[in-house]
C-alpha positions in Angstrom: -0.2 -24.6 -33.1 2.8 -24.2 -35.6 3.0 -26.9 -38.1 6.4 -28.9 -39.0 6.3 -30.4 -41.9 8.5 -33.8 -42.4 9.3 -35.3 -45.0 10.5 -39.0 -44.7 14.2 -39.0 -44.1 16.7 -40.6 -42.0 16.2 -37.4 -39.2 12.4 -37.8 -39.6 12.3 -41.4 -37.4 14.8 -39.8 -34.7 12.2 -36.6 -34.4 9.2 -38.7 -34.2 10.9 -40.3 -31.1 12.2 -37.0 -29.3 8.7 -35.7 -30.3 6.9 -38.6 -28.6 9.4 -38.5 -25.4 8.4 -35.0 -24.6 4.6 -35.9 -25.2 4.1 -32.6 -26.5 1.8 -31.3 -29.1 3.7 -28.5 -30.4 4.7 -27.6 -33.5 2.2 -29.7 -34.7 3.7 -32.6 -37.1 2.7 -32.7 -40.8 4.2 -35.9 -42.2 4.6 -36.6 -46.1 4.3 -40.2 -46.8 5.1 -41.7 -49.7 5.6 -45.1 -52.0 9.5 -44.5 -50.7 8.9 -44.1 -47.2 10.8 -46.1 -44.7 7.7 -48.0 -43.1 9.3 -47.8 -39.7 8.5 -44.0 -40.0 4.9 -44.4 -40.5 5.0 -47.3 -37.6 6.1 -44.3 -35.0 3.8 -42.0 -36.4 0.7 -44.6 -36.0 2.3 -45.9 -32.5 2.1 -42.3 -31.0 -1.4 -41.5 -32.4 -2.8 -44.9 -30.8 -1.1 -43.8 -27.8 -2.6 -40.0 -27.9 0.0 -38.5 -29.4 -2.1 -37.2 -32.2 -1.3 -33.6 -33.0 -0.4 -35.0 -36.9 -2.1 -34.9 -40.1 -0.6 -37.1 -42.8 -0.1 -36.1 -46.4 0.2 -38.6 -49.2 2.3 -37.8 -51.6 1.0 -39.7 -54.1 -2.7 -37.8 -54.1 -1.2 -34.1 -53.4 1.3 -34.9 -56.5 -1.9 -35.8 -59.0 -3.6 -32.7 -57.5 -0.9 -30.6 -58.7 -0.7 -32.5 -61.9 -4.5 -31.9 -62.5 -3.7 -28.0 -62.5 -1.1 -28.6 -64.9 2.0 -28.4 -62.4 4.7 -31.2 -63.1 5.8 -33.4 -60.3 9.4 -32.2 -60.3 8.2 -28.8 -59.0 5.6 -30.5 -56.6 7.9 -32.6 -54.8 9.2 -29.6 -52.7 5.3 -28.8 -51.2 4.9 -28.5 -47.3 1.7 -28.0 -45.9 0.7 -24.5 -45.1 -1.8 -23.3 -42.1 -3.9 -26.3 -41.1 -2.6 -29.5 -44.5 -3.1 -27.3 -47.4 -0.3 -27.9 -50.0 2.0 -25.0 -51.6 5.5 -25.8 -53.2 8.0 -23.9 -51.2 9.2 -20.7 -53.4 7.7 -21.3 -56.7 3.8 -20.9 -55.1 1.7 -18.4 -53.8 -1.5 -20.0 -52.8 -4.3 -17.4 -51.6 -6.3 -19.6 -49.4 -9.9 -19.9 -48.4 -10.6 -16.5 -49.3 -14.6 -17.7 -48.8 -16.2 -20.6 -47.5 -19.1 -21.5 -49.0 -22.5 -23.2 -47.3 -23.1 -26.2 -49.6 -26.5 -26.7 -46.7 -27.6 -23.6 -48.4 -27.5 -24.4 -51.9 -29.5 -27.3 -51.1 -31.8 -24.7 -49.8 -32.1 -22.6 -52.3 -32.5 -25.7 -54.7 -35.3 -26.6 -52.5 -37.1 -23.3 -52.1 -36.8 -21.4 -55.3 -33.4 -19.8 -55.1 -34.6 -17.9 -51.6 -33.5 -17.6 -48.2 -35.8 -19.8 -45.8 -35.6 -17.3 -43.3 -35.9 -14.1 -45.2 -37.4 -15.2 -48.3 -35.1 -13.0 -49.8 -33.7 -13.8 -53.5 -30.2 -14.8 -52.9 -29.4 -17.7 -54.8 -30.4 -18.6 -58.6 -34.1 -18.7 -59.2 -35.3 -21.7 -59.9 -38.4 -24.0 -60.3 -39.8 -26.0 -56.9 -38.3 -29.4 -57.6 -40.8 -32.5 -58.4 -38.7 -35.4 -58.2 -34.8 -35.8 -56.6 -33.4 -35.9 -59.9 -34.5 -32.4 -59.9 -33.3 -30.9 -56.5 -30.0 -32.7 -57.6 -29.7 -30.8 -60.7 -30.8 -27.9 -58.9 -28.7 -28.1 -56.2 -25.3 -28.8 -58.7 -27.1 -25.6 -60.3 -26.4 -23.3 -57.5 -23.3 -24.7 -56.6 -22.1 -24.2 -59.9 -23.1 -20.6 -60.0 -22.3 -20.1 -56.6 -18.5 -20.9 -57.2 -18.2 -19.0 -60.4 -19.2 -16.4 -58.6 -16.8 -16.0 -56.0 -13.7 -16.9 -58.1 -14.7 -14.4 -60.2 -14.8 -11.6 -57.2 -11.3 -12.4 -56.0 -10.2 -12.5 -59.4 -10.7 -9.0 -59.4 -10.3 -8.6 -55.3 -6.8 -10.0 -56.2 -5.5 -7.2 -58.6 -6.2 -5.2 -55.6 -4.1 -7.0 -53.1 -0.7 -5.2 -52.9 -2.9 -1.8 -52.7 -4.6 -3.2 -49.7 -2.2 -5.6 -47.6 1.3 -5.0 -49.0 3.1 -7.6 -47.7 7.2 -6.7 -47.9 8.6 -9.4 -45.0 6.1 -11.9 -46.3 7.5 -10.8 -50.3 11.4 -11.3 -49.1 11.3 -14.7 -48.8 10.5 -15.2 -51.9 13.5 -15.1 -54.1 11.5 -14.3 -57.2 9.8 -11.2 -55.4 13.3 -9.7 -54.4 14.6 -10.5 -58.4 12.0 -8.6 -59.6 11.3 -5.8 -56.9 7.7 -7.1 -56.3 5.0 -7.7 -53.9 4.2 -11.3 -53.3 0.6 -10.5 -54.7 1.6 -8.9 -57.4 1.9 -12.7 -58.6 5.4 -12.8 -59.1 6.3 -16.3 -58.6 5.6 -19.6 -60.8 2.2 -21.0 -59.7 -0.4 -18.5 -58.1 -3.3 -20.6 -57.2 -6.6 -19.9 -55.3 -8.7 -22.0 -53.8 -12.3 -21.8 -52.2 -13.1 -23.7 -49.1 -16.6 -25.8 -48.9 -18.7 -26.5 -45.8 -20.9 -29.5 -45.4 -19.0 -31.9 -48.0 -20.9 -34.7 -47.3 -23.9 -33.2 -49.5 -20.8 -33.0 -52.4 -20.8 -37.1 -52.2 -24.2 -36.7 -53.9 -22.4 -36.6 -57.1 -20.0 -39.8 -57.0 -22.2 -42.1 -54.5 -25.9 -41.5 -53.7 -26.9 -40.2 -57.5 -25.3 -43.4 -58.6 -27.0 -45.5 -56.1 -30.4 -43.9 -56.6 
């Protein structure tokens, strides 16, 4: 599926309906809602998922806007983002966003907070030693432990995987869109443009809750 991003206007409602008449599900639709959005827009989008419609994912503005603003990128420049690949956010031609270069297994930190630092299987010495937990606050510390170390890790490997990119997987069609690559006669990963941003992708989130809800609870 290609994505199509929309964005709230006057054309979005009159897409939605020619969208829904042909009761296909490509390009899939990305919609940006926001505090301005007509509500009739979000009406047709929610009328055509109830009625299976559903190749959408919905993007408030609002949260993707504080995300940016967390990293330290103002709203003016956010308010251009579409949603790259399957919802992730990048501001068209001021961002190159390097994304999911890893996933990482947060089942197997618990793991490895639970048996040491090894590998179940193996017994092999992958993750951070540690001592065999005696109460939950323990594994929970342990398990933030490896996570933590985990991460630091990788970002630190495609920190330096990334000074490498242009060498490896030049990318010139890719670099001429980018008005700031052509200006300067430079690869799109040789970081050319405003905000160069990479992010990691995490599997098995639910364990991640640990940290707002269940610690709490407990």
């Amino acid at each position: 599926q290609q994505p199509f991003t929309l964005v709230g206007t006057k054309l979005t409602l009159k897409i939605l309906q020619i969208y829904d008449a042909l009761k296909i599900y490509d390009p899939k639709i990305h919609l940006r809602v926001g505090k301005d959005t007509d509500p009739a827009i979000l009406k047709q989008a929610l009328r055509m998922i109830r009625s299976g419609n559903s190749s959408f994912c919905i993007a408030n503005d609002e949260a993707i806007f504080s995300g940016y603003e967390r990293l330290g990128i103002p709203r003016e420049d956010a308010k251009d983002y579409v949603l790259l690949g399957c919802y992730e956010p990048v501001i068209m031609g001021l961002e190159e966003a390097e994304i999911a270069p890893t996933w990482l297994n947060m089942v197997k930190f618990l793991e490895f907070a639970i048996n040491g630092g090894r590998d179940l299987l193996t017994d092999a010495p992958i993750g951070t030693p540690c001592a065999d937990p005696e109460s939950f606050e323990q594994l929970l510390r342990g398990f933030f432990k490896q996570l933590d170390d985990y991460t630091d890790f990788a970002l630190d490997l495609f920190r330096k995987q990334c000074l490498l990119n242009t060498q490896i997987n030049p990318s010139p069609i890719y670099s001429a869109s980018f008005a700031e690559c052509l200006k300067k006669g430079m690869d799109v990963h040789e970081y050319p443009l405003k905000y160069n941003n990479l992010t990691l992708k995490y599997m098995g989130l639910a364990i991640y809750l640990l940290r707002y809800n269940l610690y709490h609870f407990v």
